[in-house]
C-alpha positions as a Markdown table, in Angstrom:
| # | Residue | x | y | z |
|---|---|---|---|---|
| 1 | Unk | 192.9 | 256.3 | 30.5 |
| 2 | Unk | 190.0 | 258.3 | 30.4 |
| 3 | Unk | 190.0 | 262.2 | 31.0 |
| 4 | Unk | 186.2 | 264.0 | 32.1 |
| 5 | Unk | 185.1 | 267.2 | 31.3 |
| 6 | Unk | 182.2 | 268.7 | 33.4 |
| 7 | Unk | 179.7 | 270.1 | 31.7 |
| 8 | Unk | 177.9 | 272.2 | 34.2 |
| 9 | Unk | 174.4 | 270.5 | 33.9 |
| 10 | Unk | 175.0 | 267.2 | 35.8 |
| 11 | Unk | 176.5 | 265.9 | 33.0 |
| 12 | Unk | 180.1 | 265.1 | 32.4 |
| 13 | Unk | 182.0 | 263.5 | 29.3 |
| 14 | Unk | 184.4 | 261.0 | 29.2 |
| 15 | Unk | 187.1 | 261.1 | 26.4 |
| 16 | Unk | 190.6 | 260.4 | 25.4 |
| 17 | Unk | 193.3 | 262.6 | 23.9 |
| 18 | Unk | 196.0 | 260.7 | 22.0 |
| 19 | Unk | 198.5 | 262.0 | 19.1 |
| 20 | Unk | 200.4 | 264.4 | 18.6 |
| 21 | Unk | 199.2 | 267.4 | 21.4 |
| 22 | Unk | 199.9 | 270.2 | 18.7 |
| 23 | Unk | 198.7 | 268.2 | 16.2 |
| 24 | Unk | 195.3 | 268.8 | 13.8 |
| 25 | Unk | 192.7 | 268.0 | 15.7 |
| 26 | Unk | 189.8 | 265.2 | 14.7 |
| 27 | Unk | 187.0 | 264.4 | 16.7 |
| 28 | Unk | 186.4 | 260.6 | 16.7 |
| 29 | Unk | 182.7 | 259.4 | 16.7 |
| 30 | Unk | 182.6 | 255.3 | 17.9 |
| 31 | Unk | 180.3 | 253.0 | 16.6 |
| 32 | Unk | 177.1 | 251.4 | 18.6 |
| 33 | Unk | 177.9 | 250.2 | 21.2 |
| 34 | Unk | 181.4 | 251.1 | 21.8 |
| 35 | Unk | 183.6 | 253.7 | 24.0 |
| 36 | Unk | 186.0 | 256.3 | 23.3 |
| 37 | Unk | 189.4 | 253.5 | 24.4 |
| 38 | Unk | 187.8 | 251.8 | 21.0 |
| 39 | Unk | 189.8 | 250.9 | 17.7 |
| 40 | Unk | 191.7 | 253.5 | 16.6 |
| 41 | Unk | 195.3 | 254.1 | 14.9 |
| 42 | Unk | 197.9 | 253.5 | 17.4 |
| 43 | Unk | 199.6 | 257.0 | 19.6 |
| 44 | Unk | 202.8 | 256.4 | 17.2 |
| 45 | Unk | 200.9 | 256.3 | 14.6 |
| 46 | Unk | 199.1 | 259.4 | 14.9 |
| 47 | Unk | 202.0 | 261.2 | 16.0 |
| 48 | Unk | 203.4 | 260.1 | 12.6 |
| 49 | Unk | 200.1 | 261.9 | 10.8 |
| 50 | Unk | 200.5 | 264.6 | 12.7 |
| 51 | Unk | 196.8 | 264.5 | 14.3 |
| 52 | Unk | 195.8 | 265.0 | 17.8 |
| 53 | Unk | 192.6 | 262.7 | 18.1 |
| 54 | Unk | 190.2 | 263.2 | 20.9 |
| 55 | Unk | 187.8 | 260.1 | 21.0 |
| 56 | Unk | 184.7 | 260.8 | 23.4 |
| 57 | Unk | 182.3 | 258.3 | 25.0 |
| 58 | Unk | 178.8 | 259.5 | 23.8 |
| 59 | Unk | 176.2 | 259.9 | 26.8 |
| 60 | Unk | 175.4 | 256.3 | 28.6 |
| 61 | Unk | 178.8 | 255.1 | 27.3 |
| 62 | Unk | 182.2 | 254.4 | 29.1 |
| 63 | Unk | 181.9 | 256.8 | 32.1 |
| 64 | Unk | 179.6 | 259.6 | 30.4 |
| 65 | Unk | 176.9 | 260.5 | 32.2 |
| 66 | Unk | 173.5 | 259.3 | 30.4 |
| 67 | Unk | 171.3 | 261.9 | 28.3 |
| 68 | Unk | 167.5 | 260.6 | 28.3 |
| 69 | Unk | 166.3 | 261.2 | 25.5 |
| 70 | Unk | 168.7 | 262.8 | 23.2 |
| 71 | Unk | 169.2 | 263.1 | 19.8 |
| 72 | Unk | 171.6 | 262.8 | 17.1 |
| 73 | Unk | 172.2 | 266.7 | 17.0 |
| 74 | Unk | 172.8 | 266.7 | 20.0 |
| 75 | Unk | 176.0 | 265.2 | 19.5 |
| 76 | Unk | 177.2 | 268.5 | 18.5 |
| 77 | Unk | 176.9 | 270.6 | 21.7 |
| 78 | Unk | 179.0 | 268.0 | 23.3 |
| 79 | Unk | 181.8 | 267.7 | 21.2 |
| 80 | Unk | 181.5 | 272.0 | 21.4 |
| 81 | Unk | 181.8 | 272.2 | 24.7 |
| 82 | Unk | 184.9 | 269.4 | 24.7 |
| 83 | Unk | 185.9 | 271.3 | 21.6 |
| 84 | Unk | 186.1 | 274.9 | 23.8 |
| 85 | Unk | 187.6 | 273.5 | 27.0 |
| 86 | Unk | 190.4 | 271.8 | 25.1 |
| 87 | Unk | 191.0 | 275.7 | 23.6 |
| 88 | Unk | 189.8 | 274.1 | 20.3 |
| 89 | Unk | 189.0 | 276.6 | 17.2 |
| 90 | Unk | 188.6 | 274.2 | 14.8 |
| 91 | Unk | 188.6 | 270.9 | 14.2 |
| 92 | Unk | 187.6 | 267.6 | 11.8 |
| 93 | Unk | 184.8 | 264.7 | 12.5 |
| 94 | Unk | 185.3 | 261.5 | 12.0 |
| 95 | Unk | 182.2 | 259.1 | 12.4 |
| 96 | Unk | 182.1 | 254.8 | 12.2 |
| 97 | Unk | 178.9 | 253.1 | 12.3 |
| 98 | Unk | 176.7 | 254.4 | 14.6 |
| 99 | Unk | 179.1 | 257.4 | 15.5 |
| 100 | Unk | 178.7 | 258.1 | 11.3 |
| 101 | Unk | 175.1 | 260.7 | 11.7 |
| 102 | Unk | 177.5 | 261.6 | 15.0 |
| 103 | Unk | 179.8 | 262.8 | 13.1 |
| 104 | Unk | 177.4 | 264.4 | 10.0 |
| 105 | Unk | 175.4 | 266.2 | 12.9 |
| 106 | Unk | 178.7 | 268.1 | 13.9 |
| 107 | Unk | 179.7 | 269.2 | 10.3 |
| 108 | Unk | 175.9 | 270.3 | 9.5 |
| 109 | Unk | 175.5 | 272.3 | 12.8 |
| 110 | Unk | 179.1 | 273.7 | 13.7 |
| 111 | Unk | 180.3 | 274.6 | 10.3 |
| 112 | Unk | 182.2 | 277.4 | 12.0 |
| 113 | Unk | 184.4 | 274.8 | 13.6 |
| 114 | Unk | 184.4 | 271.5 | 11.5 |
| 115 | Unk | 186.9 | 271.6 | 8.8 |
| 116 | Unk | 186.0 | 268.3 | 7.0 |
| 117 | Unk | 183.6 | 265.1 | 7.6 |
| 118 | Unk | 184.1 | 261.7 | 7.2 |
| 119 | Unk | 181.6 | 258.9 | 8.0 |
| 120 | Unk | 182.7 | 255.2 | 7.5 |
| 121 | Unk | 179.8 | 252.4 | 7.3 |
| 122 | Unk | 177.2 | 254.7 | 8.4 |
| 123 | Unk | 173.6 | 254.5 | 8.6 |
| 124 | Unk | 171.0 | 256.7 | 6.9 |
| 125 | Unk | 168.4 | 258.3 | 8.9 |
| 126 | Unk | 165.2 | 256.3 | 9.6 |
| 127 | Unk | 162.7 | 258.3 | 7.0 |
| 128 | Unk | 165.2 | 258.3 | 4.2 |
| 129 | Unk | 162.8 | 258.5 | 1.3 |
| 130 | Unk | 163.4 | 255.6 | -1.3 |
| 131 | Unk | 165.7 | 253.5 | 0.9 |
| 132 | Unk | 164.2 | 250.2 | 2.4 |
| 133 | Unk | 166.1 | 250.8 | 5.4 |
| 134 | Unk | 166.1 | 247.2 | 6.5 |
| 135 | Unk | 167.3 | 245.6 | 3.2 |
| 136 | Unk | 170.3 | 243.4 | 2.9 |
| 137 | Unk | 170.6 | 244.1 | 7.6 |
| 138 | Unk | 171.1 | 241.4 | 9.2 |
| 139 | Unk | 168.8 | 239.5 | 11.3 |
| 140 | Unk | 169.8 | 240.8 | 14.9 |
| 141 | Unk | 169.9 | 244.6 | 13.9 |
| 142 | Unk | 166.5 | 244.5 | 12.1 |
| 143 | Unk | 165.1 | 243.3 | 15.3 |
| 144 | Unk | 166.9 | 245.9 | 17.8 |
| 145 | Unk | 166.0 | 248.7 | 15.4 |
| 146 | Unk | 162.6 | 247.6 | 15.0 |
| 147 | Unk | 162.1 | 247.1 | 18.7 |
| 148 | Unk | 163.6 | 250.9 | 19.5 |
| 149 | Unk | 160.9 | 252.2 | 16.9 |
| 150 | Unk | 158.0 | 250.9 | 17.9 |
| 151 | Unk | 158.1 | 249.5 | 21.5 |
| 152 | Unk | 160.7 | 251.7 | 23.7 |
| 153 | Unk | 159.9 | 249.1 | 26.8 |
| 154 | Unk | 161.0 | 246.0 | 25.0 |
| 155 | Unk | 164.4 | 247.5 | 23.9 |
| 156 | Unk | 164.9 | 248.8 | 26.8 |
| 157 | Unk | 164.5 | 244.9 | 28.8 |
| 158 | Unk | 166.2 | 243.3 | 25.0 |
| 159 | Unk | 169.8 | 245.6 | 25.4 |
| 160 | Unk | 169.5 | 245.6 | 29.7 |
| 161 | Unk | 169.8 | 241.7 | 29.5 |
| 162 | Unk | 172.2 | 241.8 | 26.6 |
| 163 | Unk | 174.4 | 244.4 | 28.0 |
| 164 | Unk | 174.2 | 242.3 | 31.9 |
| 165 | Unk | 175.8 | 239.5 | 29.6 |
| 166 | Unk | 178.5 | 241.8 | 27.8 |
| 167 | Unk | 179.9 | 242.9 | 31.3 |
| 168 | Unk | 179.8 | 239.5 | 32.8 |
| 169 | Unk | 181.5 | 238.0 | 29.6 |
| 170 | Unk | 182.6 | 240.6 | 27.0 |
| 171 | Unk | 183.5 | 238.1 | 24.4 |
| 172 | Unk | 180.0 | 237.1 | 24.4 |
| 173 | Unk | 178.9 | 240.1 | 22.3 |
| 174 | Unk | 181.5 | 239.2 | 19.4 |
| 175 | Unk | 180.2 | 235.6 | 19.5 |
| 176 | Unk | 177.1 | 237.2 | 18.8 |
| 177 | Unk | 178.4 | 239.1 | 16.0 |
| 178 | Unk | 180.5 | 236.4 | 14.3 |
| 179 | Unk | 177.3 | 234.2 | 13.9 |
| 180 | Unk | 175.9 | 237.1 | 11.2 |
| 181 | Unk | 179.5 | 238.3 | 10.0 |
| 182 | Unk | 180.5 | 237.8 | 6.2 |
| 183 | Unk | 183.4 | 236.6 | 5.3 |
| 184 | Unk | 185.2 | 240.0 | 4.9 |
| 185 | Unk | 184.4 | 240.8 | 8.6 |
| 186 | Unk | 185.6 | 237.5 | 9.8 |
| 187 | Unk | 189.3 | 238.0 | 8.1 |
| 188 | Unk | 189.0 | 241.4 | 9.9 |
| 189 | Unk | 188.1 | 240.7 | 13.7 |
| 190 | Unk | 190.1 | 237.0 | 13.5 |
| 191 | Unk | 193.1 | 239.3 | 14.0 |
| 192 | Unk | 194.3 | 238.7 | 17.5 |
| 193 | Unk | 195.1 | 243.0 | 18.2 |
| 194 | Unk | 191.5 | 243.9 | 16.5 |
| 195 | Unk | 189.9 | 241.3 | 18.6 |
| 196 | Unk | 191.3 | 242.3 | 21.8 |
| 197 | Unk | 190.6 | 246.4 | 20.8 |
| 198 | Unk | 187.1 | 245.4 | 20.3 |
| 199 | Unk | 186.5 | 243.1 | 23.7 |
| 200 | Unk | 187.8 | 246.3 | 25.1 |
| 201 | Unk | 185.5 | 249.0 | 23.9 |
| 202 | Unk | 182.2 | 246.7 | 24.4 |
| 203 | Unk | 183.8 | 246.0 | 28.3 |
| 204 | Unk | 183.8 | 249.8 | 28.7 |
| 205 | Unk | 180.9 | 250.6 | 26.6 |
| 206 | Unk | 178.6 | 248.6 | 28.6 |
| 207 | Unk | 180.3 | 248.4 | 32.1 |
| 208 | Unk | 177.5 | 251.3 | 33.8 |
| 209 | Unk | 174.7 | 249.5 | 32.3 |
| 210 | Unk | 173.2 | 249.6 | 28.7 |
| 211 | Unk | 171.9 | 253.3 | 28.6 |
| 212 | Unk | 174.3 | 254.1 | 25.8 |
| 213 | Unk | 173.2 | 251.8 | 23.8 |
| 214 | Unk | 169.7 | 251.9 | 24.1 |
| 215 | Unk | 169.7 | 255.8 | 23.9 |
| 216 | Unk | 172.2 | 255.5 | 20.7 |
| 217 | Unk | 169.2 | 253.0 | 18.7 |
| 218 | Unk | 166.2 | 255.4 | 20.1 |
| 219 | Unk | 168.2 | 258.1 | 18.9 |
| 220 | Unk | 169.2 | 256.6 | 15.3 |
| 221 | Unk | 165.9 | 255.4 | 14.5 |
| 222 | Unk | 163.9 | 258.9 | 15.7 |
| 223 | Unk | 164.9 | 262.3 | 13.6 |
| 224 | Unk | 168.3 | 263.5 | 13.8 |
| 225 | Unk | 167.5 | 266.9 | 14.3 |
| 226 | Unk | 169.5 | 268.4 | 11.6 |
| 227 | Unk | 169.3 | 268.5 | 7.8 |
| 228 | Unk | 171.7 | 266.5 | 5.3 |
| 229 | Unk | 171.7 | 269.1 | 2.4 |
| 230 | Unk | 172.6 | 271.7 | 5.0 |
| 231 | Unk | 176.1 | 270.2 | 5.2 |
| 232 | Unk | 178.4 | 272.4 | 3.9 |
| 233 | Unk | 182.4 | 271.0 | 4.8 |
| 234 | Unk | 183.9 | 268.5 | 3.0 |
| 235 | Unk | 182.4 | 264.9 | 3.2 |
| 236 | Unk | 183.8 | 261.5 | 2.5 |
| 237 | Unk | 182.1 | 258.5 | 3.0 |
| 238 | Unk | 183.4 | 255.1 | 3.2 |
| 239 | Unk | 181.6 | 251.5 | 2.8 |
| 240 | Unk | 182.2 | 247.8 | 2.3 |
| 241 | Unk | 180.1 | 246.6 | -0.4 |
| 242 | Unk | 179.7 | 243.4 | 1.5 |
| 243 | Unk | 178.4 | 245.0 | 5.0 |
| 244 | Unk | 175.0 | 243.3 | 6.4 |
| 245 | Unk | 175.1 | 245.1 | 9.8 |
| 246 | Unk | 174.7 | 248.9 | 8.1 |
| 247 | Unk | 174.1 | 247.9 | 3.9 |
| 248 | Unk | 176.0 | 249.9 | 2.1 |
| 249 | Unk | 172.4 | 251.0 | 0.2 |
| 250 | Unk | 172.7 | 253.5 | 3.2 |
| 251 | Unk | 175.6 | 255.5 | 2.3 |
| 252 | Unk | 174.7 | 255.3 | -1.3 |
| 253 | Unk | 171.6 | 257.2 | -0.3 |
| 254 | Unk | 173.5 | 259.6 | 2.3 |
| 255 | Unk | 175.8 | 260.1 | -0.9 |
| 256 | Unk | 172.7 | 261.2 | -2.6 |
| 257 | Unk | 171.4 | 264.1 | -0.2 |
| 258 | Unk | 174.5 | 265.4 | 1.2 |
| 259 | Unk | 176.1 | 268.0 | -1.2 |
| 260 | Unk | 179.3 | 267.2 | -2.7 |
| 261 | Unk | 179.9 | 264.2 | -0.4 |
| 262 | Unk | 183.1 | 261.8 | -2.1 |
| 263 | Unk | 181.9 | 258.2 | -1.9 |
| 264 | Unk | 184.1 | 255.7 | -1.9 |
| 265 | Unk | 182.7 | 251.8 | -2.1 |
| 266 | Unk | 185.1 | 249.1 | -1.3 |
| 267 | Unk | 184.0 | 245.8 | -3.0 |
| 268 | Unk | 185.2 | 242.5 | -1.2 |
| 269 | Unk | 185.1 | 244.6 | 2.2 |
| 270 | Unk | 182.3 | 245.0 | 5.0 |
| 271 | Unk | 181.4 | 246.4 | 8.4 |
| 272 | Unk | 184.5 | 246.1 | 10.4 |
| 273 | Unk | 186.7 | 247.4 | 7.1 |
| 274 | Unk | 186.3 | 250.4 | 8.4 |
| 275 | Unk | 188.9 | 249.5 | 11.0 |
| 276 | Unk | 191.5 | 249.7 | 8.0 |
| 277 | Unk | 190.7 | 252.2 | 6.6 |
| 278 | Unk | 190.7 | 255.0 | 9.4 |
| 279 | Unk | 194.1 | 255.5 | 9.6 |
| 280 | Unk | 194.1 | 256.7 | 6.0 |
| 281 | Unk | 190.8 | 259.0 | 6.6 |
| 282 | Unk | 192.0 | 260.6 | 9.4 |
| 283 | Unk | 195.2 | 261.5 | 7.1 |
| 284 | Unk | 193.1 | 262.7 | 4.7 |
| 285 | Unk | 190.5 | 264.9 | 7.9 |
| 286 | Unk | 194.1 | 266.5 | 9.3 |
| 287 | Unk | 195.2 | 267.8 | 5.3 |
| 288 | Unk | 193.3 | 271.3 | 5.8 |
């Protein structure tokens, strides 16, 4: 169930607050598109870790209201002013997929409050220098991404029809996706829980109309408003060698510009790997 917190400006955020309540606190980033009710370790589980995770619906998404026009860094105000009304000093970031620069933009522009970063399958920005940023994508993504750099109109009309189809029919969306999956991701979202958490997240995700999405590829593709090198918490970064819908070339490269970031490549795994592995990254986010 899904808490809002008023932001003052005509804008509210939706979020959810699961764990232990006096617990280390880790801000979860979800991927694009998705919600904050999205795949996550279970409440018993977390109470186990001892981590209090609040998992926010980025503007456009699952009840928050839409931001035109924002940017990555923008991220960070957000989850400061969530941060301060839950009485919040300090807390970790934790990023998947599209939530991954989220979750860097955080520990580059409030390194007062973020403790530690980790970004699983994420994407490097759009003028990485010496990364063919479409290499090794698949298909589908190289066309949204293309679309949202060059021709605002036509992903704009591209996600509204896509996301009208979502809400009508969630499982349509993960059809989609299976069509371009590798193997890897196939063993991962055949599982009947995953499956279920993921028809879930694009349900809510997309259920006010497909604003969060088509704000999150505008944003992803444009600059991020912050600098990598300026990062100064601890990093790690997490991919599947065999991911096709963020290429792993991308953390590689974020691995590369992002001082003392731990990377950690997982051969045989891929996109939705990054489901697995959470549980032991947010351990890892609640240590300090």
């Amino acid at each position: 169930m899904f808490k809002f917190l008023d932001l003052g400006s005509g804008r509210s955020i939706a979020y959810e607050d699961s764990g232990k309540p006096a617990g280390r606190p880790v801000f979860l980033h979800h991927g694009t598109p998705g919600s904050g009710d999205g795949p996550k370790p279970r409440h018993s589980i977390l109470y186990r870790l001892g981590v209090r995770l609040i998992a926010y619906c980025r503007p456009g998404y699952g009840g928050s209201s839409r931001h035109a026009g924002r940017t990555v860094a923008e991220a960070a105000a957000d989850v400061r002013a969530l941060a301060d009304a839950l009485e919040l000093e300090t807390f970790a970031v934790l990023g998947r997929s599209g939530g991954g620069p989220h979750a860097l933009a955080c520990a580059a522009l409030l390194p007062d409050r973020v403790t530690r970063a980790a970004a699983l399958v994420s994407l490097a920005p759009a003028d990485a220098v010496g990364l063919d940023w479409y290499g090794e994508m698949v298909p589908s993504n190289q066309r949204s991404f293309r679309a949202a750099a060059l021709d605002e109109d036509l992903i704009v009309e591209q996600l509204r029809l896509r996301a009208n189809r979502v809400r009508d029919d969630p499982a349509h969306l993960l059809r989609q996706l299976r069509e371009e999956m590798p193997a890897a991701d196939l063993r991962v979202v055949d599982d009947m829980a995953i499956e279920r958490l993921l028809l879930r997240t694009y349900a809510a995700a997309l259920g006010d109309g497909p604003y969060g999405w088509i704000d999150d590829l505008l944003a992803l593709r444009a600059d991020w408003g912050f600098r990598l090198d300026g990062i100064e918490v601890p990093v790690r970064l997490w991919h599947g060698s065999d991911d096709r819908f963020a290429p792993v070339s991308h953390t590689r490269w974020l691995a590369e510009h992002i001082p003392h970031a731990q990377l950690e490549v997982e051969h045989g795994a891929a996109h939705f790997g990054a489901l697995r592995v959470m549980p032991r990254m947010i351990r890892w986010l609640a240590e300090v």
